[in-house]
C-alpha positions as CSV (number, residue, x, y, z in Angstrom):
1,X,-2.2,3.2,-9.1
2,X,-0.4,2.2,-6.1
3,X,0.6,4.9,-3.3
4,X,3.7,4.4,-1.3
5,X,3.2,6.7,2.2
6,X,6.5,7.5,3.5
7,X,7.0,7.5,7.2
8,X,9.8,8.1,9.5
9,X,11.0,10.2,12.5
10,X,12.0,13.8,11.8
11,X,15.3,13.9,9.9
12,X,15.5,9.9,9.4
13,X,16.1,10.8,5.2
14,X,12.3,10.2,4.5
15,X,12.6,12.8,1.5
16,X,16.2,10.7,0.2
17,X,14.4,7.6,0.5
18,X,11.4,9.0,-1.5
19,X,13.2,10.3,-4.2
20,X,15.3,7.0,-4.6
21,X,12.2,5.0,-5.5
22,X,12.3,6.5,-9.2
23,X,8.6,7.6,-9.4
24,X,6.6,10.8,-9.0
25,X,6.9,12.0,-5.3
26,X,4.3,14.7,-3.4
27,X,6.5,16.2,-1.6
28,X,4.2,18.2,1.4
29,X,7.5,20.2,3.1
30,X,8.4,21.7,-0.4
31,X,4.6,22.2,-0.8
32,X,4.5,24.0,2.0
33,X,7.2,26.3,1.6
34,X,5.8,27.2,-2.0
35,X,2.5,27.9,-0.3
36,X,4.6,30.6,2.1
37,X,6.0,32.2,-0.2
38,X,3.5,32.5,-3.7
39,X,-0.3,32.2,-1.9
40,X,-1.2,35.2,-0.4
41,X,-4.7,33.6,0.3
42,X,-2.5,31.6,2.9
43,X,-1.4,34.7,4.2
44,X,-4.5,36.2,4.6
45,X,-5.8,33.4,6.5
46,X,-2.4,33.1,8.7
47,X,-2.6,36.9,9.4
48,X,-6.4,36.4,10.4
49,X,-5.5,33.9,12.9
50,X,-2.1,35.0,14.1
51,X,-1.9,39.0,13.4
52,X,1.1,39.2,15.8
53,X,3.2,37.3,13.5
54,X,1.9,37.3,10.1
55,X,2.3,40.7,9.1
56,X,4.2,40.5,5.6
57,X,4.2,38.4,2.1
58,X,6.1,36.8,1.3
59,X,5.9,34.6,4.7
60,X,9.8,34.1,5.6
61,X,10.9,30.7,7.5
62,X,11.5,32.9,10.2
63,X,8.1,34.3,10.7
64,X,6.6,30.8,10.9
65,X,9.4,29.7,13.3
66,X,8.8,32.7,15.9
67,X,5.2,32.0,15.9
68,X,5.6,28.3,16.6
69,X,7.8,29.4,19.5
70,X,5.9,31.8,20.8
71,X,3.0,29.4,22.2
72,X,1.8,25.7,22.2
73,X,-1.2,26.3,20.3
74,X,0.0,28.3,17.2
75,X,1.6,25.7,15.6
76,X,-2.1,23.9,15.8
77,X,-3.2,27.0,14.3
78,X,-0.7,27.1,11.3
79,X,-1.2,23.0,10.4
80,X,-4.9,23.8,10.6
81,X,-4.5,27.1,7.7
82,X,-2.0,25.4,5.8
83,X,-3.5,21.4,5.8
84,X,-6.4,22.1,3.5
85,X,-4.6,23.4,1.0
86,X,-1.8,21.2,0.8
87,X,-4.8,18.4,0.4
88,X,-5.6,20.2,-2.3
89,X,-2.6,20.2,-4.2
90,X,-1.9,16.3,-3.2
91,X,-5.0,15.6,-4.7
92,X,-4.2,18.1,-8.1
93,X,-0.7,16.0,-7.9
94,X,-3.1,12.3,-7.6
95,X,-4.9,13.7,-10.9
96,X,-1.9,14.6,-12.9
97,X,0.1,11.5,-12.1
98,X,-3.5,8.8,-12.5
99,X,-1.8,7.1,-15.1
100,X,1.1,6.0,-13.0
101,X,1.9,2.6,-11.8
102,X,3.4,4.1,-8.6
103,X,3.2,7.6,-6.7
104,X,4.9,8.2,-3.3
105,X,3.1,10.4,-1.2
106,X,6.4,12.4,1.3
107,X,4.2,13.9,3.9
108,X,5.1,14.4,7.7
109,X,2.0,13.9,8.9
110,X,0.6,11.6,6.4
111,X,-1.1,9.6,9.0
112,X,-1.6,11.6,12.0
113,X,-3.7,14.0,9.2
114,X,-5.6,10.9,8.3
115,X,-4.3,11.3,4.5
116,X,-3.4,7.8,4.1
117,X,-6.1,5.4,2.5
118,X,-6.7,1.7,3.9
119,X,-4.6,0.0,0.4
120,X,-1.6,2.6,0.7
121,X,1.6,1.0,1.4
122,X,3.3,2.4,4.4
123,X,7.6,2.4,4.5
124,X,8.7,3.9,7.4
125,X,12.5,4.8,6.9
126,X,14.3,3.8,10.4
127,X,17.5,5.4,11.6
128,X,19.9,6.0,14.6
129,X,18.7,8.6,16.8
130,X,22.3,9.8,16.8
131,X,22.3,9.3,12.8
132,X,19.4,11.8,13.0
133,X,20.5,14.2,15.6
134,X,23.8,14.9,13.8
135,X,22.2,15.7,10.4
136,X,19.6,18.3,12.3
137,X,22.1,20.0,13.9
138,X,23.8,20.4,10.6
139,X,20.3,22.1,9.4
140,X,20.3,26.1,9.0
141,X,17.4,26.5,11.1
142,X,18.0,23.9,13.6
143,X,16.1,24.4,17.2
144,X,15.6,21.9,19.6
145,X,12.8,23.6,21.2
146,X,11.2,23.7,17.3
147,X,12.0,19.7,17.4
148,X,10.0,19.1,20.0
149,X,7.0,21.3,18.8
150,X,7.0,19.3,15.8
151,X,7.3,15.5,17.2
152,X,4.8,16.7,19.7
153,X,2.3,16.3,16.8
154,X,3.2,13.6,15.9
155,X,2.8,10.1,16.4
156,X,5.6,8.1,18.5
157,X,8.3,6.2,15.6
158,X,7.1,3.0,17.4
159,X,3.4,3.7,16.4
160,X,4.7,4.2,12.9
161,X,6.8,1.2,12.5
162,X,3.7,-1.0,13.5
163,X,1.4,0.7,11.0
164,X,3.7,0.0,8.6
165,X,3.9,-2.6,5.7
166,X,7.6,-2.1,5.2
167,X,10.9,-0.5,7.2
168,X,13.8,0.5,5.1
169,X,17.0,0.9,7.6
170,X,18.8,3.9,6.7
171,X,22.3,4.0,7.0
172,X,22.6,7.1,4.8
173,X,24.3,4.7,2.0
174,X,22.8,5.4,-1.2
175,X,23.4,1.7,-1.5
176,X,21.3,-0.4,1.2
177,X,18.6,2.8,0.2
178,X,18.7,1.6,-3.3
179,X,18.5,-2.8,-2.6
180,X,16.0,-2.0,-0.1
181,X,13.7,-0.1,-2.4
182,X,14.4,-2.6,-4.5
183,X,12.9,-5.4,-2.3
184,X,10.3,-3.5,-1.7
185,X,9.4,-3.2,-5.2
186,X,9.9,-6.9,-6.0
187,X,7.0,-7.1,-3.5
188,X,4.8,-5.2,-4.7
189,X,4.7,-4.9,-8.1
């Protein structure tokens, strides 16, 4: 089985290129939010570490957002609660889909977490910062405080691109996503 780790900066389309490859993608965001709203284990653990903010279940967006706000270290505290588990069901997903040629793993902090094994391939998914500024600000929730938290955690795009076997340019054309891929899987397969 090969895995395909998709990089990128913080609304650069990761999850749009992902989905364009045509195989089974783990998708950690939509993990996550699954996780907030059905696992009351993850509450438990959430309210044990931040009782200010985690005081009902179903965890709303809103709840997780304030908390982040609030102070540097709870969004340390919330990746730490919510990591293991979402391990978990990447490596329930790695089970299911074994018999596979290909699996793309979508995670934000795929290598930052250390997720990523030595033989993965690595496409980071490279677009204009002002490509990427104008789709977050069309985002419900969109905070540029929030933004910051988040790229705070992670590594620098440049640091990415390096690690990297592959960079798709993304233009937001379903097109050059599409021939790209396709390169990409010329190579590989």
């Amino acid at each position: 089985m090969i895995k395909i780790g998709i990089l990128g900066d913080i609304g650069s389309g990761k999850s749009y290129v992902a989905q364009n490859f045509g195989y089974p993608v783990f998708n950690a965001d939509n993990e996550v939010a699954k996780l907030y709203k059905t696992d009351k284990k993850i509450f438990k653990k959430l309210n044990k570490v931040l009782p200010k903010y985690f005081v009902t279940f179903p965890i709303k967006k809103k709840t997780v957002l304030d908390a982040i706000l609030a102070n540097n270290n709870n969004l340390k505290k919330i990746v730490n609660v919510i990591h293991l588990e979402v391990r978990k069901k990447m490596n329930n997903f790695l089970k299911k889909h074994n018999k596979k040629k290909i699996i793309i793993l979508d995670i934000p902090l795929l290598i930052e977490n250390k997720i990523n094994k030595k033989n993965d391939i690595l496409v980071y998914v490279d677009s204009r910062k002002s490509e990427i500024l104008k789709r977050l600000k069309k985002r419900k929730n969109f905070n540029s405080k929030l933004l910051k938290k988040f790229k705070d955690i992670q590594f620098s795009p440049e640091y990415k691109k390096k690690k990297s076997h592959f960079i798709i340019k993304n233009n937001f054309t379903k097109k050059s996503v599409k021939k790209s891929i396709s390169n990409i899987l010329k190579e590989i397969l």
